[in-house]
C-alpha positions as CSV (number, residue, x, y, z in Angstrom):
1,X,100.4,138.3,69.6
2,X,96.6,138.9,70.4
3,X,95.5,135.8,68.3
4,X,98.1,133.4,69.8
5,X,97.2,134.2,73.3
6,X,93.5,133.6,72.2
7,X,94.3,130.8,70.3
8,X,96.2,129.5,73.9
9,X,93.0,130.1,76.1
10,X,91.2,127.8,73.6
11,X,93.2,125.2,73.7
12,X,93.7,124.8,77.6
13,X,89.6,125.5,77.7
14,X,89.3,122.6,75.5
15,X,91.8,120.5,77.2
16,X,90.2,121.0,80.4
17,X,86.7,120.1,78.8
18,X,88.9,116.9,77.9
19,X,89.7,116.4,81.5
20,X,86.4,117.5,83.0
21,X,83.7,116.1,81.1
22,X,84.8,112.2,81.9
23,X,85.3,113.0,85.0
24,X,82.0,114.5,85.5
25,X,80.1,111.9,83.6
26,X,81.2,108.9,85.5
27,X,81.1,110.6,88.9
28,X,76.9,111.6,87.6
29,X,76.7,107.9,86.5
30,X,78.1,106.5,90.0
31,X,75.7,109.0,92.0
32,X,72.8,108.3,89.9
33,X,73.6,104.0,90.7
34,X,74.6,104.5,94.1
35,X,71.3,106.5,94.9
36,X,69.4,104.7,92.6
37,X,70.2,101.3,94.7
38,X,69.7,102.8,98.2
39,X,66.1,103.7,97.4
40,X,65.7,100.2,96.3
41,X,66.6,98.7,99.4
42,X,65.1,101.2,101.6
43,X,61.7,98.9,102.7
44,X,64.2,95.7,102.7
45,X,67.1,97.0,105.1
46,X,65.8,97.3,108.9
47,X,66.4,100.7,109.6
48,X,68.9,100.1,111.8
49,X,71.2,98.1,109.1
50,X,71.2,101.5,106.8
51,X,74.1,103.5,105.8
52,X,75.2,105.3,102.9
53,X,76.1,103.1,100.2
54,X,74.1,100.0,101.5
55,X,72.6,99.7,98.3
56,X,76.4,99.3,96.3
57,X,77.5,97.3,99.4
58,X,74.2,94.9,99.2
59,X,74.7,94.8,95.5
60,X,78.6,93.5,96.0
61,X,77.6,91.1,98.4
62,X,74.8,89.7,96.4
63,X,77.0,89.0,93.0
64,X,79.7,87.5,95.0
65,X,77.4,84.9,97.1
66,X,76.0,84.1,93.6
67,X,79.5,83.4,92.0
68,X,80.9,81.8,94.7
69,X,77.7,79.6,94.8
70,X,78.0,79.6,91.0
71,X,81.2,77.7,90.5
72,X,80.4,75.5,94.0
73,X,76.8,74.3,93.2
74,X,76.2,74.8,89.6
75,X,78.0,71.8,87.3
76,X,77.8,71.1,84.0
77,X,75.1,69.0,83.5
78,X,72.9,71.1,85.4
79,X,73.8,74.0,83.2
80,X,73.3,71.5,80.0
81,X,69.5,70.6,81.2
82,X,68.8,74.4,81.9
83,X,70.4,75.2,78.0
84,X,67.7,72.1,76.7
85,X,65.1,73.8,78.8
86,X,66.0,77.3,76.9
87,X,66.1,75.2,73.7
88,X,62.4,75.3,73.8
89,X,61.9,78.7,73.8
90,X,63.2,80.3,71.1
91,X,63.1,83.4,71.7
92,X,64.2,83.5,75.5
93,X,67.1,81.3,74.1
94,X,68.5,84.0,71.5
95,X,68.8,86.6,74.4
96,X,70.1,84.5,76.7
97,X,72.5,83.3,74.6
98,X,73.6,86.4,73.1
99,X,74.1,87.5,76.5
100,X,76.1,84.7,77.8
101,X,78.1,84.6,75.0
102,X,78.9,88.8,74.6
103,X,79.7,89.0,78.7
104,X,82.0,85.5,78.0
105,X,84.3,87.4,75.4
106,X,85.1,90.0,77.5
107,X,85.5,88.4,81.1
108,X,85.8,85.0,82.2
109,X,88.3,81.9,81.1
110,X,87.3,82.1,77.3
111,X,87.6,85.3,76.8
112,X,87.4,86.1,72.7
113,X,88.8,89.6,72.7
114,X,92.4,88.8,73.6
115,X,93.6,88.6,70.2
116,X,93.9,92.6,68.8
117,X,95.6,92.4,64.8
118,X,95.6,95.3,62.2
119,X,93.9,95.1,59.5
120,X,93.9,95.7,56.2
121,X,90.5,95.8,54.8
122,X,91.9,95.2,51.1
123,X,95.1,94.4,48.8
124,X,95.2,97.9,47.4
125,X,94.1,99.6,50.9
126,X,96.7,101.5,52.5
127,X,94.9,102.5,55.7
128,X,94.0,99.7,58.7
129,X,91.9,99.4,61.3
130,X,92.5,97.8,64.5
131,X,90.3,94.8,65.4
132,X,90.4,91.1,67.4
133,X,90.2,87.7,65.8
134,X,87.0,85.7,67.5
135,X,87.3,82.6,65.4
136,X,90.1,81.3,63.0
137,X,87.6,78.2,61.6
138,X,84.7,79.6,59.6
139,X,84.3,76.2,58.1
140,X,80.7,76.4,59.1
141,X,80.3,79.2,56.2
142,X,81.2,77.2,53.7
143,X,83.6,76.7,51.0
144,X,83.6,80.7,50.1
145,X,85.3,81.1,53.9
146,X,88.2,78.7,53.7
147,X,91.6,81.0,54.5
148,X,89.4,83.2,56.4
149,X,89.0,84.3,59.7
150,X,86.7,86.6,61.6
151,X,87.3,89.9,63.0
152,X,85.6,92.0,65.3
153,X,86.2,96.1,65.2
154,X,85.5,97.9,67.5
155,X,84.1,101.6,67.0
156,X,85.5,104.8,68.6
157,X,83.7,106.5,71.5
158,X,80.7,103.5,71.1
159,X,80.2,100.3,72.5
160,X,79.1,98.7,69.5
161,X,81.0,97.2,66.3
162,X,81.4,95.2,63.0
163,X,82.0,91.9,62.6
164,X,84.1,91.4,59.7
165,X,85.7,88.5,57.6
166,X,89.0,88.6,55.8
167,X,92.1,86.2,54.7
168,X,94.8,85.7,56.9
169,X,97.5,87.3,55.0
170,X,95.5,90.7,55.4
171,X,96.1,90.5,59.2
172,X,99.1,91.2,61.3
173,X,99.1,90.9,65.2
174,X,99.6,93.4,67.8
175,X,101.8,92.2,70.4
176,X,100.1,94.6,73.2
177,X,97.6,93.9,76.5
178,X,94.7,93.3,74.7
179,X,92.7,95.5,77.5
180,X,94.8,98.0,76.3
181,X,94.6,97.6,72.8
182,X,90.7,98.0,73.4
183,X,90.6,101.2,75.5
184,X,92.7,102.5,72.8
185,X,90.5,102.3,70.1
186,X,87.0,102.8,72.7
187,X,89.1,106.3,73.2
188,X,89.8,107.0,69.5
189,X,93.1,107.0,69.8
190,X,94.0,109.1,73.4
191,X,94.7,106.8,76.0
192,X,98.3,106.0,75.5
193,X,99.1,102.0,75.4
194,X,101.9,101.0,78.3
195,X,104.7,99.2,76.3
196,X,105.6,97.5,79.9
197,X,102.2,95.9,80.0
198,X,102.4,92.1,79.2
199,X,100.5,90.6,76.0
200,X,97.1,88.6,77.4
């Protein structure tokens, strides 16, 4: 009796550190960014102009003037002379690039993580882990890739990963959100995926 009601208080203790420790994280995150940009802008804003949160506000403002202006301004062969101009610099090209091309898979109108499968690592293998496809052509690896496609997997509780290739027979897709699909596995398993969702 004694050790079940213990064995009760531990479990609602843990469940609330489930609850609580998320919570308090991204709230510490938010305050630390919100006061964090304030202080930034204190010498720029006219004192008169300041209010709490000016900092997040001016931040808002600033990344939607330089979208907007973005995809009014900025065409394509514009953006083709600035990629020759990073051409020359090799190594200012490699960041860039990996930037532009990490931030395009997750957002944007070519997103590449939209695609979750399972998948099974080999023939024999019984156990699967949930990845996306990022390219069905890996003609560019040579012959030793033909029938293969690459797979990106996610890991648990990180934001990090493994690229991995495999044939297509040893992957089977997941008809689920693909956002949802993703928090899934970022969450090891505890947010629940809504079966109402659409696929994207």
């Amino acid at each position: 009796m004694f050790k079940s009601i213990i064995k009760r208080v531990v479990n609602y203790v843990l469940n609330g550190l489930l609850i609580a420790v998320p919570v308090a994280v991204t709230v510490f995150v938010v305050y630390k960014i919100f006061i964090y940009l304030d202080n930034l802008l204190e010498n720029i804003i006219p004192e008169k102009y300041k209010f709490p949160g000016a900092g997040i506000a001016s931040l808002v403002i600033c990344l939607f003037l330089l979208g907007f202006l973005g995809s009014k301004l900025i065409n394509e062969p514009l953006k083709r002379r600035f990629d020759k101009f990073l051409d020359r610099i090799p190594l200012i090209k490699t960041v860039y690039k990996s930037m532009t091309d990490v931030l395009g898979a997750f957002v944007g109108s070519k997103k590449r993580f939209d695609q979750p499968v399972l998948v099974r690592l080999s023939k024999t293998s019984d156990p699967e882990v949930i990845g996306f496809v990022t390219d069905k052509d890996l003609h560019e690896l040579g012959e030793g890739a033909i029938g293969k496609i690459a797979v990106y997997i996610p890991m648990s509780f990180s934001i990090s990963g493994h690229l991995i290739v495999v044939p297509k027979e040893n992957v089977s897709p997941i008809d689920r959100n693909a956002v949802d699909v993703m928090k899934y596995v970022i969450s090891g398993g505890v947010v629940e995926i809504d079966k109402d969702d659409e696929k994207v």
